[in-house]
KEKE-3310 file (N, C-alpha, C; in steps of 0.2 Angstrom, whole numbers, plus 5000, padded with zeros to 4 digits):
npx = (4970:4984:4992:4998:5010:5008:5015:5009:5001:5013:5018:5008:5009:5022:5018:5008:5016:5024:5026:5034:5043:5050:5052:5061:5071:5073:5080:5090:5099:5098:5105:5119:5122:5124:5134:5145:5147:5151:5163:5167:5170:5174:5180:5190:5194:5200:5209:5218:5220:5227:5239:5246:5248:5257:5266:5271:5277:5286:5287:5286:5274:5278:5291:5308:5310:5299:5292:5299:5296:5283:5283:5290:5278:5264:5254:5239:5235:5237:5230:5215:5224:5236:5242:5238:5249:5262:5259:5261:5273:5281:5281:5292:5306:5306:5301:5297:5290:5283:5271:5264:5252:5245:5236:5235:5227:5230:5222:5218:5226:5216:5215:5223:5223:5221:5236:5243:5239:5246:5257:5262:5262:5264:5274:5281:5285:5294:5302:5309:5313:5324:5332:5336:5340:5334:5320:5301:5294:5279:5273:5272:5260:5255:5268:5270:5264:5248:5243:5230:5229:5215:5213:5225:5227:5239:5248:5255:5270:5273:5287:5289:5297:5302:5316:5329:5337:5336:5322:5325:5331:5320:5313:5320:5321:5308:5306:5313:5309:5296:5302:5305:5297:5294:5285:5272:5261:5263:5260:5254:5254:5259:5271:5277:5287:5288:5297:5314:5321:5318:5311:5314:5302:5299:5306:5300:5296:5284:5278:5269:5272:5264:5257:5254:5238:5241:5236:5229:5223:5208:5195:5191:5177:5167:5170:5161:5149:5145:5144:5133:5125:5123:5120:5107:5100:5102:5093:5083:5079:5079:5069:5058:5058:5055:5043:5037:5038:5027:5016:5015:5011:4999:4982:4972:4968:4978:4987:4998:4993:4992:4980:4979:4973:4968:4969:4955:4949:4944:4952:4947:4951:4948:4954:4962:4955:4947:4953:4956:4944:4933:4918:4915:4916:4906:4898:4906:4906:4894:4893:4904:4899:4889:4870:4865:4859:4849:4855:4867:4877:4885:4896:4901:4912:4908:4914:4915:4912:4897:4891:4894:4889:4874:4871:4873:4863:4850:4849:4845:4832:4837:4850:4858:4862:4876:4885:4893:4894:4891:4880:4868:4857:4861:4857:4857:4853:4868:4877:4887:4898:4903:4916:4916:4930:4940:4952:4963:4951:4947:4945:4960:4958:4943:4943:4948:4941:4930:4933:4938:4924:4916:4922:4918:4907:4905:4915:4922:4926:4922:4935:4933:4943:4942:4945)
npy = (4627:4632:4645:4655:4670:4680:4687:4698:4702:4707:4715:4725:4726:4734:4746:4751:4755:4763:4779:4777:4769:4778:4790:4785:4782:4796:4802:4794:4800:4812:4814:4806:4814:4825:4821:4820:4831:4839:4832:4837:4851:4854:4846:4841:4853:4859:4850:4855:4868:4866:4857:4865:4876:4870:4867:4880:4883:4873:4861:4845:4832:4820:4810:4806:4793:4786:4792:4784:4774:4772:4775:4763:4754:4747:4760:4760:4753:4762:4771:4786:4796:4793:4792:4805:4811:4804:4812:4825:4821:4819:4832:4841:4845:4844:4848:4861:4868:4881:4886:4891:4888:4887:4886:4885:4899:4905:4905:4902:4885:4873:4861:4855:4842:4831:4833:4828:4814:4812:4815:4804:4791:4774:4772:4786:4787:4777:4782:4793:4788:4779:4789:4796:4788:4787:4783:4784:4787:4786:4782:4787:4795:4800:4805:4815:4831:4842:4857:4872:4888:4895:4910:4917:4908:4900:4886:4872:4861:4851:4839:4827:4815:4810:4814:4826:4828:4819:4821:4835:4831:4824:4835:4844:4836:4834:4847:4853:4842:4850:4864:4860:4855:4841:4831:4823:4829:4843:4848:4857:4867:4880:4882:4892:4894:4900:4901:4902:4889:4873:4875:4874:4868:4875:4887:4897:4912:4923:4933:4935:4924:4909:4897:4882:4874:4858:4842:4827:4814:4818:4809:4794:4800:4790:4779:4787:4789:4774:4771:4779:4773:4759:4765:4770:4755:4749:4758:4756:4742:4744:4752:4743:4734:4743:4745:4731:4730:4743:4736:4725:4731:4738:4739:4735:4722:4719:4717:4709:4699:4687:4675:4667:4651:4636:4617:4612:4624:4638:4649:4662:4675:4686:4695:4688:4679:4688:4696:4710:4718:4726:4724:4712:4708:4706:4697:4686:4685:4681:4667:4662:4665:4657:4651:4639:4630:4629:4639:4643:4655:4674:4683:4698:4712:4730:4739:4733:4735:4745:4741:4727:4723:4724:4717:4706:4706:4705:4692:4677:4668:4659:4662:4670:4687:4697:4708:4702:4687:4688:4692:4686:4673:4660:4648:4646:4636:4635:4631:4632:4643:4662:4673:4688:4700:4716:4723:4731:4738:4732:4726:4719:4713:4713:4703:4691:4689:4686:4673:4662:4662:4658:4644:4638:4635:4630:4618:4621:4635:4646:4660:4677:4689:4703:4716)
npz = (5279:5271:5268:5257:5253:5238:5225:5219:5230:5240:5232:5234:5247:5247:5240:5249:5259:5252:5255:5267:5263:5254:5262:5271:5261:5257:5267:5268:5261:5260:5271:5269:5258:5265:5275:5266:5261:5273:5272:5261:5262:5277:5283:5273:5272:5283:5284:5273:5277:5288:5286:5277:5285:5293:5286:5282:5294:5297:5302:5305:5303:5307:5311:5303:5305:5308:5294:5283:5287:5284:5270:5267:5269:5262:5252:5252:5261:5273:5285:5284:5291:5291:5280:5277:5284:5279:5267:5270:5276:5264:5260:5264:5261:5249:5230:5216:5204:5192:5180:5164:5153:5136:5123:5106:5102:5112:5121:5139:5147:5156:5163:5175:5182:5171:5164:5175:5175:5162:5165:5173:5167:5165:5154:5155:5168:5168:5160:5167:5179:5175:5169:5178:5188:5200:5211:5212:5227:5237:5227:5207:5209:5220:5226:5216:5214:5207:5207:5202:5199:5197:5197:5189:5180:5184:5184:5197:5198:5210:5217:5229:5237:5249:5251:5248:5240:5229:5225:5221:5211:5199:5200:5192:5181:5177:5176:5165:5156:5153:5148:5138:5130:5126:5128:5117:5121:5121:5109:5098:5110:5120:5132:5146:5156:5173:5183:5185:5189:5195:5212:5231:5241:5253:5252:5248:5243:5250:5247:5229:5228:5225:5235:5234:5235:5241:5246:5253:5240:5232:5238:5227:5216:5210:5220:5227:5223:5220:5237:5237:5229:5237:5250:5245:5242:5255:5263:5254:5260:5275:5274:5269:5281:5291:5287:5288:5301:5306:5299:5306:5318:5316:5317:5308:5295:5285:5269:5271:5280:5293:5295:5306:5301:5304:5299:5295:5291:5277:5268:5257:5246:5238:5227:5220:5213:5204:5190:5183:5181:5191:5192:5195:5207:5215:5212:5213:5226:5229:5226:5231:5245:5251:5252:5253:5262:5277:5293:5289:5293:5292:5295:5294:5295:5302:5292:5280:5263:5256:5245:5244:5257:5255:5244:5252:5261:5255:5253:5255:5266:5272:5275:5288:5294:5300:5311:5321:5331:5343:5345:5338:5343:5356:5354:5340:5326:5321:5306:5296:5295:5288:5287:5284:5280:5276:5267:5275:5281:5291:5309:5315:5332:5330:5321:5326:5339:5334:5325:5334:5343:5330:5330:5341:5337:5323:5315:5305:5295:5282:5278:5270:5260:5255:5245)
capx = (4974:4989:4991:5006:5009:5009:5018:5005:5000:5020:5020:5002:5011:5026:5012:5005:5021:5027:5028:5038:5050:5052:5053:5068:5077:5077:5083:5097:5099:5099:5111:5124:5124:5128:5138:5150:5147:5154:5168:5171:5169:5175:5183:5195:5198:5202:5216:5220:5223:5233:5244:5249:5252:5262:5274:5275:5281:5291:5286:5283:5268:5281:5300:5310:5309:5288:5291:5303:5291:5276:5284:5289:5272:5257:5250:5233:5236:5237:5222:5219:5226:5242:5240:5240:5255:5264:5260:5264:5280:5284:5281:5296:5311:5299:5303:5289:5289:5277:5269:5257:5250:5240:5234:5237:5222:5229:5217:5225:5224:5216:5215:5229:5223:5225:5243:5244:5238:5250:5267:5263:5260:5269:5282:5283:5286:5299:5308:5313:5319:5328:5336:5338:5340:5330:5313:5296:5290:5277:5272:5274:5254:5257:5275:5270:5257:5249:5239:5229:5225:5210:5213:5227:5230:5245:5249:5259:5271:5280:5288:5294:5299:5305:5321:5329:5341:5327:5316:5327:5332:5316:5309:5322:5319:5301:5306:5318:5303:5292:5305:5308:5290:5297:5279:5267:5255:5262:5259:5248:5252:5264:5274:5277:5291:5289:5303:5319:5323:5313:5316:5312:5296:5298:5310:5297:5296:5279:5276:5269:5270:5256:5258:5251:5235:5244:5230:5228:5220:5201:5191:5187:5170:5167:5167:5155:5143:5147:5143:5126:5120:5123:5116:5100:5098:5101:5087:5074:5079:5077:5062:5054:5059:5051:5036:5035:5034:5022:5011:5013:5008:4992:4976:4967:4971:4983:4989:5002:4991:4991:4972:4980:4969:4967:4968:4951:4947:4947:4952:4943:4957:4942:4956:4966:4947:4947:4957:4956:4936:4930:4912:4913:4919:4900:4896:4910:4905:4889:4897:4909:4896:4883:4866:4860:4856:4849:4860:4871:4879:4887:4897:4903:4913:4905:4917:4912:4911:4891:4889:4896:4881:4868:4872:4871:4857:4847:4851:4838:4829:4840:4857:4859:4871:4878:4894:4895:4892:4888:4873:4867:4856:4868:4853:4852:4858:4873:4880:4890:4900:4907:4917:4921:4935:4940:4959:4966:4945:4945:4950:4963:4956:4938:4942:4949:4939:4924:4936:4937:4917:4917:4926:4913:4899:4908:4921:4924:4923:4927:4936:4933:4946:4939:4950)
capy = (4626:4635:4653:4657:4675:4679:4692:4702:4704:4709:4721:4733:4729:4741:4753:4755:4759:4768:4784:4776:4768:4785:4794:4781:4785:4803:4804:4792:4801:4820:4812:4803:4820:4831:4817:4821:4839:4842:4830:4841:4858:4856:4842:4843:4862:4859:4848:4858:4874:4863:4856:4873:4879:4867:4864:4885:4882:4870:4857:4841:4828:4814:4813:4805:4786:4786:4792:4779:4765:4773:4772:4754:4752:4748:4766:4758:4749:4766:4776:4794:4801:4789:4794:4813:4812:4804:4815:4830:4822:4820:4840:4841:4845:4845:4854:4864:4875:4886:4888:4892:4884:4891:4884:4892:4903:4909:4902:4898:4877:4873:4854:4851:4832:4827:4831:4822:4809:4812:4816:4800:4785:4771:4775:4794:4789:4773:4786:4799:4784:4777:4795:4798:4783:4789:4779:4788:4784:4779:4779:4793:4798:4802:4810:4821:4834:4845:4864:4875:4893:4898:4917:4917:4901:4896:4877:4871:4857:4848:4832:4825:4809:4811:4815:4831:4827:4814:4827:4843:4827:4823:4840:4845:4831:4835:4856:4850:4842:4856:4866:4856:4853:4835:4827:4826:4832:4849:4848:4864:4870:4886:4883:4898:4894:4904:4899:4899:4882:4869:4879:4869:4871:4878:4892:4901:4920:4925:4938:4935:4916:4902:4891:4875:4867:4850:4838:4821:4815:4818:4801:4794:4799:4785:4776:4789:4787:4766:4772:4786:4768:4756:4766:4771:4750:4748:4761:4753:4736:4747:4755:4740:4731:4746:4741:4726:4733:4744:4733:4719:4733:4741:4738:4733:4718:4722:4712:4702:4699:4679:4673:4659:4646:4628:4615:4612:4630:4639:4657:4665:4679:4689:4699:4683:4677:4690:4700:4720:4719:4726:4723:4706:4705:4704:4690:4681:4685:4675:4662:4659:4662:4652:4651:4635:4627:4634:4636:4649:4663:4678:4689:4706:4720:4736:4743:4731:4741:4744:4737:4720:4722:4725:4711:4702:4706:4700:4684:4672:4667:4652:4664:4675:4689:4701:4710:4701:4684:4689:4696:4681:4670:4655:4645:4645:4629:4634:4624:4637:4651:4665:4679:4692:4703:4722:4723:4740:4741:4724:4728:4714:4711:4710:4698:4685:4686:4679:4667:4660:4661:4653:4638:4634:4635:4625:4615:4626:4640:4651:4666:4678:4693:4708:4723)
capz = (5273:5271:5266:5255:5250:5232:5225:5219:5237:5241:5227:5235:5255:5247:5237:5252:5263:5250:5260:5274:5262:5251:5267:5272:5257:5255:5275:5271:5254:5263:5276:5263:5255:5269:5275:5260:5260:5277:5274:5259:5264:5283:5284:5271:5272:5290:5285:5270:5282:5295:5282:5273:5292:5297:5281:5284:5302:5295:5310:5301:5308:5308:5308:5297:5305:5305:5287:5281:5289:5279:5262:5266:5269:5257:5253:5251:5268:5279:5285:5279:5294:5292:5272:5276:5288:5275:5263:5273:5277:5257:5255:5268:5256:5240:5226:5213:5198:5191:5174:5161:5147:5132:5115:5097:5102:5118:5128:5143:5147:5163:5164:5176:5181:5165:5163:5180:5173:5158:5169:5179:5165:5165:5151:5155:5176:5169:5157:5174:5180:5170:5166:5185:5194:5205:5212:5215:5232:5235:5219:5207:5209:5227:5224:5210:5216:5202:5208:5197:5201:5191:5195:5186:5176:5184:5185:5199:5199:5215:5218:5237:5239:5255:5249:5247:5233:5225:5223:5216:5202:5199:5198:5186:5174:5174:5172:5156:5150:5149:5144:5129:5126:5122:5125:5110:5124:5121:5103:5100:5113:5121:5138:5147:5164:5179:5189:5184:5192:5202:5217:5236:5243:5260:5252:5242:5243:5253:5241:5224:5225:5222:5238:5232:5239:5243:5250:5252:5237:5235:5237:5220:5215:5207:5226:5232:5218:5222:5241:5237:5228:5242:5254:5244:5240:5259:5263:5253:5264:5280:5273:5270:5287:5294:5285:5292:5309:5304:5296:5312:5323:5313:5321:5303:5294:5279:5265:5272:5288:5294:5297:5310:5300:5306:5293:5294:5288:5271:5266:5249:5243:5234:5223:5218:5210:5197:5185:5183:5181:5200:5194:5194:5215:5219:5210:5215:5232:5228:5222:5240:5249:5247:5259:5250:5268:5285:5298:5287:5296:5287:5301:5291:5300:5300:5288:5275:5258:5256:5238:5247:5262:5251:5241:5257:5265:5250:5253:5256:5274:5277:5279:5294:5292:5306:5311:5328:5331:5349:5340:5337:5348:5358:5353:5334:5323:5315:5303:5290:5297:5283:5290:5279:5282:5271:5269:5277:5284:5297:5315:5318:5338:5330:5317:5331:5342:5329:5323:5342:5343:5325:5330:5343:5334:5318:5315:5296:5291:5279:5277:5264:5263:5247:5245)
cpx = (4980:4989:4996:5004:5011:5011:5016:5003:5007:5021:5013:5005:5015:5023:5012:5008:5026:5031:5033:5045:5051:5054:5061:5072:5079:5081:5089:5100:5103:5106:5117:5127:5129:5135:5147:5152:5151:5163:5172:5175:5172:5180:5191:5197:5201:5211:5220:5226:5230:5239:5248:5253:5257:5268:5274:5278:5286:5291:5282:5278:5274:5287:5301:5309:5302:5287:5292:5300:5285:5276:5286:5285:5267:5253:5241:5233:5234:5231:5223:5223:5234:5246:5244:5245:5258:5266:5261:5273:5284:5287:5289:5304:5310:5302:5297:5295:5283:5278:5265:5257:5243:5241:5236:5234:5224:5225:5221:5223:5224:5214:5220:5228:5224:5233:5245:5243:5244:5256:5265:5261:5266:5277:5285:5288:5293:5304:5313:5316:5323:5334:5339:5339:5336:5322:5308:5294:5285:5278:5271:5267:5253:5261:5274:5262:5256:5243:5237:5229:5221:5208:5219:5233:5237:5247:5256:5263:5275:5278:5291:5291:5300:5313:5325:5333:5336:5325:5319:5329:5328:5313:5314:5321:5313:5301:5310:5312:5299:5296:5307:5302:5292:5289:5275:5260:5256:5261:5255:5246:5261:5266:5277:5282:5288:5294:5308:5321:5316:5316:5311:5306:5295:5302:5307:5297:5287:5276:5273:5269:5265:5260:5250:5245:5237:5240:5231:5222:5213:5200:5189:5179:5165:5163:5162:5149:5143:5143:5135:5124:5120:5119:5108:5096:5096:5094:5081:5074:5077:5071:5054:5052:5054:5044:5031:5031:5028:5016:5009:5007:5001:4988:4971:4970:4975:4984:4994:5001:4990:4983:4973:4975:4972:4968:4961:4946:4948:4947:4952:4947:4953:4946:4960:4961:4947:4953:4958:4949:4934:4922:4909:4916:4911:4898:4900:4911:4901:4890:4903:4905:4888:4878:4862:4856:4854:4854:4867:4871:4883:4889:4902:4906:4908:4906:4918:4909:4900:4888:4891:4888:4875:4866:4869:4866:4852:4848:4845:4837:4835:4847:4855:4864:4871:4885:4895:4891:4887:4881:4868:4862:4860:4862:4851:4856:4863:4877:4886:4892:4905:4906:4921:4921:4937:4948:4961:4958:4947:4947:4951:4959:4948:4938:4946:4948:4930:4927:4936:4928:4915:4918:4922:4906:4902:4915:4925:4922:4927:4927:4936:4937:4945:4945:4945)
cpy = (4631:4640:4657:4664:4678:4686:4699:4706:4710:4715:4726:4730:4734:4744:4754:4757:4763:4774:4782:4774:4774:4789:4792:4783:4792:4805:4802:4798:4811:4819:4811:4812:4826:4830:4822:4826:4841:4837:4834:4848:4859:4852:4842:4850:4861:4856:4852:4866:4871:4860:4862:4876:4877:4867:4873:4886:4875:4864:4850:4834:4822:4813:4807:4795:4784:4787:4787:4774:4765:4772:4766:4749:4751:4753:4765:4755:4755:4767:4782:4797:4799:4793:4802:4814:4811:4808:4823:4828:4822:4829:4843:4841:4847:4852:4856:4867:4876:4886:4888:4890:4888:4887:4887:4900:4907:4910:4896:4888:4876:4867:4850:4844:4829:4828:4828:4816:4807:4810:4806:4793:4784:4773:4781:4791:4782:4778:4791:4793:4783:4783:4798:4796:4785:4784:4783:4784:4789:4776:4787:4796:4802:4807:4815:4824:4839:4850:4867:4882:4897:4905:4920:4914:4899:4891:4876:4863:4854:4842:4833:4817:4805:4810:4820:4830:4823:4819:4834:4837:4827:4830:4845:4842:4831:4843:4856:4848:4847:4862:4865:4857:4847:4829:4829:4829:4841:4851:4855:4868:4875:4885:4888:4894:4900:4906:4898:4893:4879:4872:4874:4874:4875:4886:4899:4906:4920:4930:4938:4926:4912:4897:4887:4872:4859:4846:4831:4821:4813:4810:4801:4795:4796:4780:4781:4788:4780:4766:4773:4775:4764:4757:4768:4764:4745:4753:4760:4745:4739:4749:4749:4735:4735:4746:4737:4728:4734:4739:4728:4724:4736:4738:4736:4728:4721:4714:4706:4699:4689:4677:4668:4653:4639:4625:4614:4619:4631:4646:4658:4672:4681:4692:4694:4678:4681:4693:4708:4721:4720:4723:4715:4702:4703:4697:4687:4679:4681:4667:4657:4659:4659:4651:4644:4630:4631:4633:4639:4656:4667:4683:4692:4710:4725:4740:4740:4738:4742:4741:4730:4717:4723:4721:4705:4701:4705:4694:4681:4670:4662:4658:4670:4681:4696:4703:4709:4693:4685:4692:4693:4676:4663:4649:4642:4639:4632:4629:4625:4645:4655:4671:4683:4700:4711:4722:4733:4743:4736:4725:4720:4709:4708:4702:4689:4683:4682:4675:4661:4658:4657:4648:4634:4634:4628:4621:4616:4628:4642:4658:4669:4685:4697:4714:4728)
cpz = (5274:5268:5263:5252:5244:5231:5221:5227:5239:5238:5230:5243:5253:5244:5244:5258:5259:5252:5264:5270:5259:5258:5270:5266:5255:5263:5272:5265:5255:5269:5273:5261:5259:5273:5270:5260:5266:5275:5267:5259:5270:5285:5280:5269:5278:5288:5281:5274:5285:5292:5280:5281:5294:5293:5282:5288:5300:5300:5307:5307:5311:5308:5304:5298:5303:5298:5281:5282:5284:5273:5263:5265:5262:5257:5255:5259:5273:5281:5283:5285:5293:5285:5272:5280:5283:5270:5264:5275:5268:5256:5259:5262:5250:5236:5218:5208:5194:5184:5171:5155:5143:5124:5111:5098:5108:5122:5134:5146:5154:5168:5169:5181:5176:5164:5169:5176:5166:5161:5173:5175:5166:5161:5155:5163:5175:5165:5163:5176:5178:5169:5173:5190:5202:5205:5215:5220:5234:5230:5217:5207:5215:5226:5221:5212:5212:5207:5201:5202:5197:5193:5190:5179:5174:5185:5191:5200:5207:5216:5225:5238:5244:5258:5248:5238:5227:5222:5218:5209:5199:5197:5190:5181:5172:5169:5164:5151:5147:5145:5138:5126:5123:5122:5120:5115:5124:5113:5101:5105:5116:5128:5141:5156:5167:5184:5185:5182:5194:5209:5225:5239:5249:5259:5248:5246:5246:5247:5234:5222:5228:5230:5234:5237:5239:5246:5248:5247:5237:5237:5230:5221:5215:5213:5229:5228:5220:5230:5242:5234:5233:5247:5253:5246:5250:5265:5260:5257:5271:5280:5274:5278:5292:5294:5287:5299:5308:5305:5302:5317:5320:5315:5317:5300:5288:5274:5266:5281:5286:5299:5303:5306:5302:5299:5291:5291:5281:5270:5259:5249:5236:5225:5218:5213:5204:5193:5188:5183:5190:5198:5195:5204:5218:5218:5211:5221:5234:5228:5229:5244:5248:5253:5257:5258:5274:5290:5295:5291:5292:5292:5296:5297:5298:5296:5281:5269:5259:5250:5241:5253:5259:5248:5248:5261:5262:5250:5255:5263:5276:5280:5285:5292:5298:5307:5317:5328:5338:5349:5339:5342:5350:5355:5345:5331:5319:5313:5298:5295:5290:5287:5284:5280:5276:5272:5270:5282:5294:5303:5315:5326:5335:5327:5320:5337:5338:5327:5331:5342:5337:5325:5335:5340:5328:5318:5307:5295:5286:5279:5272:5263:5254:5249:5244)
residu = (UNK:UNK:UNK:UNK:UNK:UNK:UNK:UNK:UNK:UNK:UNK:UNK:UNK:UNK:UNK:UNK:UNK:UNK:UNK:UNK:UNK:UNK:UNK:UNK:UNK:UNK:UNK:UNK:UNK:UNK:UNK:UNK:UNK:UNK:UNK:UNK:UNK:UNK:UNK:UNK:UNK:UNK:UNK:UNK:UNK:UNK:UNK:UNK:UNK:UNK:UNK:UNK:UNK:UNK:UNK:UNK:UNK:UNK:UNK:UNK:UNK:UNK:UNK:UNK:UNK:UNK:UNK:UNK:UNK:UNK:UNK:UNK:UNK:UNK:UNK:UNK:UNK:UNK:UNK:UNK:UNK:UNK:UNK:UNK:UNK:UNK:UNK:UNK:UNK:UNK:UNK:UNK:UNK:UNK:UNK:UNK:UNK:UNK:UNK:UNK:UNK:UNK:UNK:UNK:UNK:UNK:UNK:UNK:UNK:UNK:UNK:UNK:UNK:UNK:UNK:UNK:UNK:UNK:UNK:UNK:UNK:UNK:UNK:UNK:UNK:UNK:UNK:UNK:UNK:UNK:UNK:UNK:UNK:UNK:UNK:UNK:UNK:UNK:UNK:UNK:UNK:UNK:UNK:UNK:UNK:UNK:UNK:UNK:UNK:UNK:UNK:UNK:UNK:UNK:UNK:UNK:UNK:UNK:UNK:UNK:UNK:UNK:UNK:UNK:UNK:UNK:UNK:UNK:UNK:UNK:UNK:UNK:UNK:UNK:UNK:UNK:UNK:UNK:UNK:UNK:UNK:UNK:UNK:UNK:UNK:UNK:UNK:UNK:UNK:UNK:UNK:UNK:UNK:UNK:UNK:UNK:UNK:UNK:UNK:UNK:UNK:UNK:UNK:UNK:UNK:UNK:UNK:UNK:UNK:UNK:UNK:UNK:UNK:UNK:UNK:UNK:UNK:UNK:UNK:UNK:UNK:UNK:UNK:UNK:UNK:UNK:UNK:UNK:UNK:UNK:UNK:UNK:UNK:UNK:UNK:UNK:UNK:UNK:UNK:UNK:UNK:UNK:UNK:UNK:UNK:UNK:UNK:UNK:UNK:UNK:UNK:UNK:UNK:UNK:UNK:UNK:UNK:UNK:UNK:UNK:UNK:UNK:UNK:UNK:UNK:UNK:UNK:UNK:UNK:UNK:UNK:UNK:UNK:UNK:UNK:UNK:UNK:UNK:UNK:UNK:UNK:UNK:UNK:UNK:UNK:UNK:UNK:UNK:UNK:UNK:UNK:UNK:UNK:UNK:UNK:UNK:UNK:UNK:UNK:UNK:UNK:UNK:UNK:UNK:UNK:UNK:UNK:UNK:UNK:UNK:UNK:UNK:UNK:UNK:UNK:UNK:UNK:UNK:UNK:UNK:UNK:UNK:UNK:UNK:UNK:UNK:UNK:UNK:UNK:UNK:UNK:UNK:UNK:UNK:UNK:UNK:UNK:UNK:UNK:UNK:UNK:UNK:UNK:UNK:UNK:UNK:UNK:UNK:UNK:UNK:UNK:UNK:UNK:UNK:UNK:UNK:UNK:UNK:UNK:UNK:UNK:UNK:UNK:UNK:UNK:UNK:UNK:UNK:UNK:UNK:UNK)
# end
């Protein structure tokens, strides 16, 4: 008969690789992590440094044609290395100014991705135009790079477009605004310049000035959090993949072990018989195997639970019971063979080569598998 696997079963194979899959997911999980951590910590400091270096060497990654193809380009279309040339070529001319910001309370204001996010909405970023015919390339999220320095809560702004003139327009119309305090984002609050002007980035004083962390911008979180799941979800697929293996190679039968049965055969799935009550697994043992006639055999592994063979060996003169058919004399009438099997107990080789000796004695048996 046929032996479909129910999802009961399915549900104690991962109990009982648990380990292997939890083992797979905290590796990928430690991996991803460090993953992340090195590209934080190592990766982009590396480029952090070698940007800062190079815009003081004044030696830009790309000249001006490679730069001009890349803002024609789709920003999202680059790679990061294409990305960070790009945006090492913008800072190229770039123009900044310095400032500080403090509430009523004189606590100084230290959020500056949100006034990114403020300097760069739509209106605000179609008003500069408009007012300065000027166009932010790529786009003014790119263009407009915003610094904090949380030792001395100075905020740094600079635009490069890759323009020199661009960029001092632009940076003016932004230092007008804060000097005006013309958004309602300054509302309660106190703008403090630093700079005179917007002054050009390459010309700053070594001495006493904030050079700018300028970086390609992080990776959204967001996608790594998207990622960190991904990969967990593809670690419990690997996990249980692995399982499988396992489970084919193990030497004992298991839950989602295939009996090779004939049609002429039948397998008894002892756990699939009851509910949650175990006391009631003997008497249903009773009940499948039956010794009503002579010429019943009863072959048990040796790893058969003991409340099972006890049960057994009680049985009346007609059944035979043994953990070997080869046990047996070649000579006796069988007429009834019952092999029963322990799930996680059963060695695999034992239990097929009495199905083989089984099959010349009878033409059906049955198999009985108890957990």
């Amino acid at each position: 008969m046929d032996q479909p696997f129910t999802l009961k079963e399915y549900w104690a194979f991962i109990k009982s690789y648990k380990k292997t899959i939890i083992s797979t997911i905290l590796i990928t999980a430690v991996l991803f992590i460090g993953f992340i951590t090195f590209r934080i910590f190592f990766t982009d400091e590396t480029q952090v440094d070698q940007t800062v270096q190079e815009q003081e060497n004044e030696e830009p990654l790309i000249d001006e044609e490679q730069g001009i193809k890349y803002l024609n380009s789709d920003y999202e279309s680059l790679n990061e290395n294409q990305q960070a040339e790009l945006i090492q070529y913008l800072n190229q001319d770039a123009y900044l100014f310095r400032y500080y910001i403090e509430n009523e309370e004189a606590v100084p204001y230290t959020s500056f991705r949100t006034i990114k996010e403020i300097l760069t909405t739509d209106n605000i970023v179609q008003q500069i135009e408009d007012q300065t015919s000027v166009e932010f390339l790529p786009d003014s999220k790119r263009a407009i790079r915003l610094d904090y320095d949380a030792d001395n809560y100075i905020h740094t702004f600079l635009v490069g477009i890759g323009d020199e003139t661009g960029n001092q327009t632009l940076a003016q119309e932004y230092y007008n605004m804060f000097e005006e305090e013309s958004l309602p984002f300054f509302e309660n609050k106190r703008v403090h310049l630093i700079d005179a002007a917007p002054i050009k980035f390459e010309d700053q004083e070594a001495e006493e000035t904030i050079v700018p962390e300028i970086t390609v911008e992080q990776q959204n979180q967001g996608m790594n959090v998207v990622l960190f799941v991904l990969a967990i979800v593809m670690a419990v697929i690997i996990g249980i993949i692995i399982s499988f293996f396992q489970n084919y190679l193990k030497k004992e039968i298991s839950y989602l072990y295939n009996y090779q049965l004939i049609n002429e055969e039948e397998l008894v799935k002892i756990n699939q018989l009851i509910a949650d009550n175990k006391d009631t697994k003997t008497s249903i043992i009773n009940h499948v195997v039956r010794g009503s006639s002579k010429g019943t055999l009863i072959v048990a592994s040796e790893e058969i639970p003991a409340e099972y063979m006890n049960n057994l060996n009680n049985a009346d003169e007609k059944v035979t019971v043994s953990s070997n058919i080869l046990n047996i004399p070649s000579d006796n009438d069988i007429q009834k063979i019952y092999i029963i099997t322990a799930l996680n107990k059963t060695n695999k080789n034992w239990y097929k080569q009495q199905l083989k000796l089984a099959r010349n004695y009878s033409d059906k048996s049955t198999i009985v598998e108890i957990d």
